[in-house]
N, C-alpha and C positions, 0 to 999 in steps of 0.2 A: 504494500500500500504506500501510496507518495499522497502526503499528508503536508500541509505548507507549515514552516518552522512553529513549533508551539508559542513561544516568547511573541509569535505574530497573531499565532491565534486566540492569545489569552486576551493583548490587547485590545482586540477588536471585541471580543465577550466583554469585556469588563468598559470598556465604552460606553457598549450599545446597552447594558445594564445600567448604568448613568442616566440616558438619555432617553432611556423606556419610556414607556406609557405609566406609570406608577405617579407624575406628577400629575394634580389637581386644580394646581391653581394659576393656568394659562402658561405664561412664557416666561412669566417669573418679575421680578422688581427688576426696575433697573440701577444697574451699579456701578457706572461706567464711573460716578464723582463719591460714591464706597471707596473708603481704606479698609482692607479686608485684614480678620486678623493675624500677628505677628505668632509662628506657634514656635514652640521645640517640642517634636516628635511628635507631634499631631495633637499636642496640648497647649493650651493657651497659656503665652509669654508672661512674665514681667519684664521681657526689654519692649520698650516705649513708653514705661511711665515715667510721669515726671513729677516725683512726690515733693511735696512743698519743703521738707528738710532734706538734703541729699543723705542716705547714708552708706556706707562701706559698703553692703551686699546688701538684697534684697529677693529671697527666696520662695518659691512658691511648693508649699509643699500638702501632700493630701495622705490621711489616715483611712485605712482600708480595713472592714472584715466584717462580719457576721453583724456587729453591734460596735459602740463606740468605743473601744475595751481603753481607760486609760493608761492600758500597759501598752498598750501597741505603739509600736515606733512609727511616726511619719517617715512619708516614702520624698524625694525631692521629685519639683516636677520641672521648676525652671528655674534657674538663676540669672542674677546679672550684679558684677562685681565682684570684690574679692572681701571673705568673709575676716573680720578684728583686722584692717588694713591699717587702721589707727589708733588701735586700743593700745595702752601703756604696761599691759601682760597676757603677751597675742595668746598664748597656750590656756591661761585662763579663761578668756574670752572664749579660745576655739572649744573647749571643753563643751560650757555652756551652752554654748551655739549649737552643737552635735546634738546635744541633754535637751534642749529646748521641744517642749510637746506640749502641748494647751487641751486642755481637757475638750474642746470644743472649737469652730472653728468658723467662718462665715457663709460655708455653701454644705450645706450638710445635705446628702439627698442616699434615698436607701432602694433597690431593686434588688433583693436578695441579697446582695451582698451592698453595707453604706461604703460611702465615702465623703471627707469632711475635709475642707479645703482653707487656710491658714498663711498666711506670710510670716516667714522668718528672717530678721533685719538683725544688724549691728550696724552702732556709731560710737566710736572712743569705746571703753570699755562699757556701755547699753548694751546688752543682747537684749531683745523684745519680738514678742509673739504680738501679730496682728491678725485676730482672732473674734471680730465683731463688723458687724455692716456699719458701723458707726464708727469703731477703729479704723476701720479701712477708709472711711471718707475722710478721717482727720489726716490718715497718713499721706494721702492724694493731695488733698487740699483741693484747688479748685478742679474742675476737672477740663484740664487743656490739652488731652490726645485722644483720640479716636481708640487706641489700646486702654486708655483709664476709662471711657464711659463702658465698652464691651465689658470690663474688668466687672465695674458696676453691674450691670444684668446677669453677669456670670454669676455674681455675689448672692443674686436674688432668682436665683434657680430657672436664668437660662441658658439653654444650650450653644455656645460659640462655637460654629463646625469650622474646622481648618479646610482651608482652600477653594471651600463653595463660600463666595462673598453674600450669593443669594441666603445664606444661610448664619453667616457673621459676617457681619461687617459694619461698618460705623461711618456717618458723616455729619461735618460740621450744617446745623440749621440752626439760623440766627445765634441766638448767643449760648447755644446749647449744643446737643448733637440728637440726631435719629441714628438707634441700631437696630439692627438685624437680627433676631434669634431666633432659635424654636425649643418647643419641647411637646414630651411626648417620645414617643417609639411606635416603629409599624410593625407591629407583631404580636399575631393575635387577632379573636374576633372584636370587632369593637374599636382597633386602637386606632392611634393614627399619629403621624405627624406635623404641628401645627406650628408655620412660621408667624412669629410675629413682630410687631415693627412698636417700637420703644422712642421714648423721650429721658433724654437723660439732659438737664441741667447742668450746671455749671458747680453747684452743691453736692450735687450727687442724689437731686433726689429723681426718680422713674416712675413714669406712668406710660401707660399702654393706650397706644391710637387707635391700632386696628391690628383683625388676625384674621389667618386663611389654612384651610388644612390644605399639606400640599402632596401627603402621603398616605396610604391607608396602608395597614400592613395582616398576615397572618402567618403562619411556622414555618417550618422549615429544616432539615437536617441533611446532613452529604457525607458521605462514607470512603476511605480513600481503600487501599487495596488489602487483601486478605491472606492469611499465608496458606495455603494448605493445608490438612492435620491437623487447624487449630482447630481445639474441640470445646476450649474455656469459653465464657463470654463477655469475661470483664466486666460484669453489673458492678455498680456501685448502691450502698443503703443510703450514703451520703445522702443530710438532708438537704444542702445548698448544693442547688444544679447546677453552677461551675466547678465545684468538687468533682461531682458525676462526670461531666461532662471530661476532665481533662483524668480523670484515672481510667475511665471509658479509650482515650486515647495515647498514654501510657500503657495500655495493655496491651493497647493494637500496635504504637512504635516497637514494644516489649519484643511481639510475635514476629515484628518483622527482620530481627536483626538475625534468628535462625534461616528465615525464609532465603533470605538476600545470601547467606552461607553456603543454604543447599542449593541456589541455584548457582555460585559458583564451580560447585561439585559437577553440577548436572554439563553445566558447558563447556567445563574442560572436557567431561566423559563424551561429551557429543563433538567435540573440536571445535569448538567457537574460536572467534578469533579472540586474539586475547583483548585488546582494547574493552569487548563486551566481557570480560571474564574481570577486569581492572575493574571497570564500571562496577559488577556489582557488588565487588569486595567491597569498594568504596563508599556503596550504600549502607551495606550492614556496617563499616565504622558508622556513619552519621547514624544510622538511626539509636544506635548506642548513644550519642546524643541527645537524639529526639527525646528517647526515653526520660533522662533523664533530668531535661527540661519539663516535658508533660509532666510528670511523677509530679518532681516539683511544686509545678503549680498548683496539680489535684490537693498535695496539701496544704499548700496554702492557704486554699479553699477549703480544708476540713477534712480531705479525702483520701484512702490507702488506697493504691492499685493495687489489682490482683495480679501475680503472677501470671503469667499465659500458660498452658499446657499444648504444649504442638508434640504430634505424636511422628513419632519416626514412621517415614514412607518410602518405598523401592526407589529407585530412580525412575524418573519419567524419559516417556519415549518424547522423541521430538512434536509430535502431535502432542500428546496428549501435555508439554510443555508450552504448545502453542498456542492450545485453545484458551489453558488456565493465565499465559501473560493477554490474550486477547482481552478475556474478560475485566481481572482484575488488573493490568497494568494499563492497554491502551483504552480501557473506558473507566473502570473506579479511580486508579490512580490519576490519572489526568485530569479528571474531574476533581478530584482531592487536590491535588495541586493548583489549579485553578482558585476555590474556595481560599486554599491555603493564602495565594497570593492577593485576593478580596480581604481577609481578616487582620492581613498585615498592612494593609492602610485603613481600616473600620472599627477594629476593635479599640472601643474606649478605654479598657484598665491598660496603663500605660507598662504593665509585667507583660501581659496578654500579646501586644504589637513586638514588644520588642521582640519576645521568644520564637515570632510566629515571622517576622521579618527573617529568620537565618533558617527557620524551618522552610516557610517558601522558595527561598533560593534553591534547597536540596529535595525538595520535591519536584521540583523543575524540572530537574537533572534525572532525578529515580523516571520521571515519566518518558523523559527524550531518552532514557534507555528502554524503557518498556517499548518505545515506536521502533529505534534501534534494535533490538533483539526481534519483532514483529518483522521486520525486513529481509532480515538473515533466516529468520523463518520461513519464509515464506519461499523462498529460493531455496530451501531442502526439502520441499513439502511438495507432496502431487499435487494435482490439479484437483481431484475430489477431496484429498485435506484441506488447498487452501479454501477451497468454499465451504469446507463444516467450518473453516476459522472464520471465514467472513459472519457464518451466517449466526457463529456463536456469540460477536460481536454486537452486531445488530440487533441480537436476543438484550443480551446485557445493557445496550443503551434501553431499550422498554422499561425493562424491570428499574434501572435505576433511577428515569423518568419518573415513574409512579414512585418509587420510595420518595420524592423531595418533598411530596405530600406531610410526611410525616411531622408533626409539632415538634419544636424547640421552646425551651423556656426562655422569658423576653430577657431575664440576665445572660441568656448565654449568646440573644444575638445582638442585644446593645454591648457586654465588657467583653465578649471574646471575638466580635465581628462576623457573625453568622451570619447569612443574607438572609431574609425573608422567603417565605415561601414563594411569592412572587415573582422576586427578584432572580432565586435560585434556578427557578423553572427559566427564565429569559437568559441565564449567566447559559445555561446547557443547552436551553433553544440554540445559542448562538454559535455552541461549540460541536452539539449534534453531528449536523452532517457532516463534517469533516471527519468524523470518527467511523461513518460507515461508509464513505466515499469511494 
C-alpha cells in the first residue's frame, strides 16, 4: 500500500478537525485589533504584566489533586525574572520562595480532579503569595496590558485558550479593554462551549456584554495498538477517571514493550531487513518509557496499574504477522498516534501535555513502522494474502469507527486532551480513507 507521509496526513486531520462543523456561532469575532494571549506551554503567561511595584520574579503557579490538600506542593506554571535577585540572604529568601504554598488561591475550579491558581513574587528579602482576586488587582495596579485584563477573567473563572484569539484574546476599548473567553467543555449530553466577551476596567473590575455557544460536545475514546496474548485488561477501581484512564494506558504501554520484543524475534526469523528489525527494538526501549510516564501519572491521579499478562505464542507466519500489524498497527496504532498528537496541544493539566508531547513524537515513528513493515509485507505475501490483509484492514477501520462512540469522562477530555466524540469521528473521517486506499 502507498499511503502519502503520515506527518502529512495527521496535518490535514487535525486541521480539518479545527475547522469542522462543530462551531455555532457563524464565522466567529473579529480579531484582527485582539492581542491574543502571551502563553508558556499552552498556559497563560505572567510575561506582559506590568504590576504597579516591579518585583524580582513573578510566578505563576497552580495546586493540583482530588481536593485542596494543604500539603500539596504547587506545581510552576510561568515565570518571568529571577527569583531573591535583591534580597540581602539570597538562600534564605530562595528557601522560602520554594516553601511558599497559600492554603488557597485566586482561580480555584474542580472537574474531578481541582486546581487553584496563585502568584509567587519576591522583592528584597519579601517573599509573598498572591493568592486573592483582590490581591491580585492591588498587585496589577491599574490594568495597562491586554495580558493583565485576560489575567483578570482568568482570575474569575474564565477560560484563556492559547493561540485561538477567537477564544483569548484582549483589546484596548476606551479607557478599558474587551476580552475574549469561554467556559464550559463539549463533552457530554447537554454540555457545551460558550464564548464570551468581557469588560474589564482599568480597576480591574468585569462585567459581561454578551455570550454565544460556539460548541456542543458529547464522549469519546480511541485505542492505540494491542499486543497479542495479552489476556489482562488493565481495569482500574480508581475512583478519579484520570487515575483510570492513564493506569488503563500504562498497562497497555506495559504490554507493549514484550510485543515490540517479539516482533523483533519474528523479523529476524522471517529476514527482515534490518532497519525494520532496528525500528522495532527501538520501540520496545520507548515504550519502556511510555510506561513509565503513564504509570506515573495514573498515580498521580490516585491510581496502581496493573501488570499486563501477555502469554507466550509460537512465532507467526508472515501472514498471519501481516494481518495482526494491518489491524493493530496500520489502523489502531495510527489512529492512537494521531489522538496522541491532538492531546499534546489540548490537554489542559500542564503534566498531561508535557508527557504526551514526547509520547506523540514516538508514536509517530511506532506507526510509520507499522506502514513500513505493511510494505515489506506485502511484497512477501501472495496475491490472495494480500487481499485477506487489505480486506482485514478495512474490517478494523469499521469496528474502530463504531468504538469512538464510546463515552469519556469530561476530566479526561478537558486535562488529558481527549477529543470529543465528535471531533474524534471527523479526526478519523479525515484519516479513513487513506488507511484503506
Amino acid at each position: 500500500m502507498n499511503v502519502p507521509p503520515l506527518r502529512q496526513l495527521f496535518r490535514r486531520a487535525l486541521q480539518a478537525s479545527v475547522i469542522g462543523p462543530v462551531a455555532l456561532a457563524g464565522c466567529g469575532p473579529d480579531t484582527s485589533t485582539s492581542t491574543p494571549a502571551i502563553c508558556d506551554d499552552f498556559q497563560l503567561s505572567v510575561r506582559g504584566l506590568q504590576p504597579s511595584v516591579i518585583p524580582d520574579v513573578v510566578e505563576l503557579r497552580v495546586l493540583t489533586g482530588r481536593d485542596f490538600d494543604p500539603m500539596a506542593t504547587p506545581r510552576k506554571v510561568s515565570s518571568d525574572g529571577t527569583a531573591c535577585a535583591t534580597a540581602t540572604a539570597p538562600a534564605t529568601c530562595q528557601a522560602s520562595f520554594d516553601a511558599l504554598s497559600p492554603m488557597s488561591g485566586f482561580a480555584a475550579a474542580c472537574l474531578q480532579i481541582c486546581q487553584d491558581y496563585h502568584l509567587a513574587t519576591t522583592r528584597g528579602d519579601e517573599v509573598k503569595a498572591v493568592a486573592t482576586l483582590d490581591e491580585l488587582k492591588t498587585f496589577l495596579g491599574p490594568i495597562d496590558t491586554a495580558q493583565e485584563a485576560m489575567l483578570i477573567a482568568f482570575a474569575q473563572g474564565y477560560n484563556i485558550t492559547c493561540g485561538q484569539a477567537d477564544r483569548g484574546s484582549a483589546k484596548a476599548v476606551g479607557l478599558g479593554w474587551e476580552v475574549i473567553g469561554t467556559r464550559g467543555i463539549a463533552c457530554g449530553p447537554g454540555t457545551a462551549v460558550t464564548r464570551h466577551f468581557l469588560s474589564v476596567t482599568r480597576e480591574g473590575e468585569l462585567s459581561e456584554t454578551r455570550a454565544e455557544i460556539i460548541e456542543r460536545g458529547s464522549p469519546n475514546c480511541a485505542i492505540g495498538r494491542r499486543p497479542p496474548g495479552l489476556s489482562s485488561s488493565g481495569a482500574s477501581d480508581c475512583e478519579v477517571s484520570l487515575g483510570r484512564f492513564f493506569a488503563e494506558a500504562a498497562h497497555l504501554e506495559a504490554a507493549s514493550v514484550p510485543a515490540f520484543e517479539r516482533l523483533v524475534i519474528e523479523l529476524t526469523h522471517h529476514g527482515a531487513p534490518q532497519d525494520l528489525r532496528e525500528a522495532a527494538l527501538s520501540a520496545a526501549l520507548e515504550e519502556i518509557e511510555h510506561t513509565r510516564v503513564t504509570a506515573a501519572l495514573a498515580r498521580a491521579f490516585g491510581a496502581e496499574p496493573v501488570m499486563p499478562v501477555v502469554h507466550e505464542r509460537p512465532l507467526r507466519s508472515l501472514l498471519e504477522l501481516a494481518l495482526d500489524n494491518a489491524v493493530e498497527g496500520c489502523v489502531r496504532e495510527t489512529f492512537g498516534a494521531l489522538v496522541a498528537q491532538y492531546q499534546a496541544v489540548h490537554a489542559e493539566h500542564p503534566g498531561v501535555r508535557a508527557a504526551m508531547e514526547g509520547i506523540a513524537r514516538d508514536e509517530l515513528r511506532h506507526a510509520e513502522l507499522s506502514w513500513a513493515l505493511d510494505r515489506w509485507l506485502d511484497g512477501a505475501l501472495g496475491v490472495s494474502e494480500r487481499l485477506a490483509v487489505r480486506a482485514a484492514r478495512s474490517e478494523a477501520v469499521e469496528r474502530l469507527r463504531h468504538e469512538l462512540s464510546a463515552p469519556v469522562d469530561p476530566a479526561v477530555v478537558q486535562q488529558a486532551g481527549m477529543p470529543s466524540a465528535e471531533l474524534a469521528q471527523r479526526l478519523f473521517g479525515e484519516l479513513s480513507p487513506s488507511l484503506v486506499a
